[in-house]
N, C-alpha and C positions, 0 to 999 in steps of 0.2 A: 126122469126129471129133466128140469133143463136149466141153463145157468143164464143170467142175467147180470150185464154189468154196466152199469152207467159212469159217462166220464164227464163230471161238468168242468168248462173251461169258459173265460173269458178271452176277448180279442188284448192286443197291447197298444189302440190305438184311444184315441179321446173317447169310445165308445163303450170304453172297460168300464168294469162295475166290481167289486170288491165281492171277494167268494170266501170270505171267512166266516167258517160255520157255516157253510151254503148247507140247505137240510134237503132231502127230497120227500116226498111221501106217495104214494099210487093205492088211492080208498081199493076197498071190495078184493084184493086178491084172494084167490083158495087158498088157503092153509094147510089142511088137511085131507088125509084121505088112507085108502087100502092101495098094499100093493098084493098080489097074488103071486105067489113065490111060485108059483108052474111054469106059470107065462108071461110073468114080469110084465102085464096089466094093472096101471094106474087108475081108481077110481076113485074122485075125489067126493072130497064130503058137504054142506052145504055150508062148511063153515069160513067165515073170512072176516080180514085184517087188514091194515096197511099194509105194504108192504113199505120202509122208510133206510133200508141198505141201499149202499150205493152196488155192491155185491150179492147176489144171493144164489140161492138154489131153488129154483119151485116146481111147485104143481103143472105141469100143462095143462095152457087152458090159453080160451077164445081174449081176445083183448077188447072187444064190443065195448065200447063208451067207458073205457079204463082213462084216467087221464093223469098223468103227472105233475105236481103240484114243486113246484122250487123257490124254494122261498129265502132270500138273502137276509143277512144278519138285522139288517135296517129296515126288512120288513118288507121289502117288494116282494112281491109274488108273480110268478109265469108258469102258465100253463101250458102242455103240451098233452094231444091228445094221441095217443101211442099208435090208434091202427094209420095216423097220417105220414108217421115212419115208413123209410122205404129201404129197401137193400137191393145195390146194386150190379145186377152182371149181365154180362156178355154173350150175346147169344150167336149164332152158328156163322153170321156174316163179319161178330167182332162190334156189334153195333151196342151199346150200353142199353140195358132193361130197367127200368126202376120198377120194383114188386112191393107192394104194401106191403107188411110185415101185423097180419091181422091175429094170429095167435102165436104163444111160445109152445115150443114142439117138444116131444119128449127126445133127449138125445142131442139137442141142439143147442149153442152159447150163444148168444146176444149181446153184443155191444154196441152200447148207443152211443156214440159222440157227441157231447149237447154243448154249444159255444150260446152263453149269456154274452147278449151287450144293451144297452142302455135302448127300451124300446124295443127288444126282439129276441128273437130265440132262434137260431138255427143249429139245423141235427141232421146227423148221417148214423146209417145203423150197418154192421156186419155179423152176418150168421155165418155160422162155421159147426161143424162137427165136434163134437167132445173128442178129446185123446183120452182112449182107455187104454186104463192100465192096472194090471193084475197083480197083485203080491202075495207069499205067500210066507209062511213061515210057523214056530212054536210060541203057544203062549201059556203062561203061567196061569192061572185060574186061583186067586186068593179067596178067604173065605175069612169074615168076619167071626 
């Protein structure tokens, strides 16, 4: 799977815009699917939703003409079209890389930093690896 987190924030300067009940929404993502417990192969189903968490967990899948929809309390609306996101690193000389960020990957967390101001949107994204971690222990098994 992979996790997704979005941070929306305004600026504090005459530019700001009021983020109360700020809502997000993103049409068409996968919802559903098989995992195959051999090989821990995701295969998703044709079925899909909003996705409208600022937090989630999903499907991996392509972001193709996915677009995020934010919509403030008094009704503006900005859009952002996800594969224009880009994450940034450093390549062998130390020189900054900007990479679109065109699907979410199985295994991978996304966090998008989204700054609203009056007129505009700007966004920075960072992927990073999941921390796993295993547990273990006894459970009671109740029965109705």
């Amino acid at each position: 799977m992979s996790q997704v987190t979005f941070n929306i924030k305004t600026s504090d300067g005459a530019d700001k815009v009021d983020l109360t009940n700020v809502q997000i929404s993103i049409a068409d993502i996968l919802t559903q699917g098989t995992i195959d417990v051999a090989d821990g192969s995701i295969t998703p189903t044709t079925d899909k939703d909003a996705l409208t968490e600022m937090k989630a967990v999903v499907i991996p899948q392509s972001l193709t003409d996915k677009v995020m929809k934010i919509t403030l309390e008094k009704g503006a609306t900005y859009k952002l079209n996800l594969t224009s996101c880009v994450t940034t690193t450093q390549d062998d000389d130390g020189n900054d890389v900007e990479t679109p960020i065109t699907e979410w990957e199985r295994g991978k967390s996304y966090t998008y930093n989204i700054t609203v101001v009056k007129e505009a949107i700007l966004f920075k994204a960072l992927i990073k690896e999941w921390e796993e971690t295993t547990g273990s222990g006894n459970a009671e098994l109740e029965w109705d």
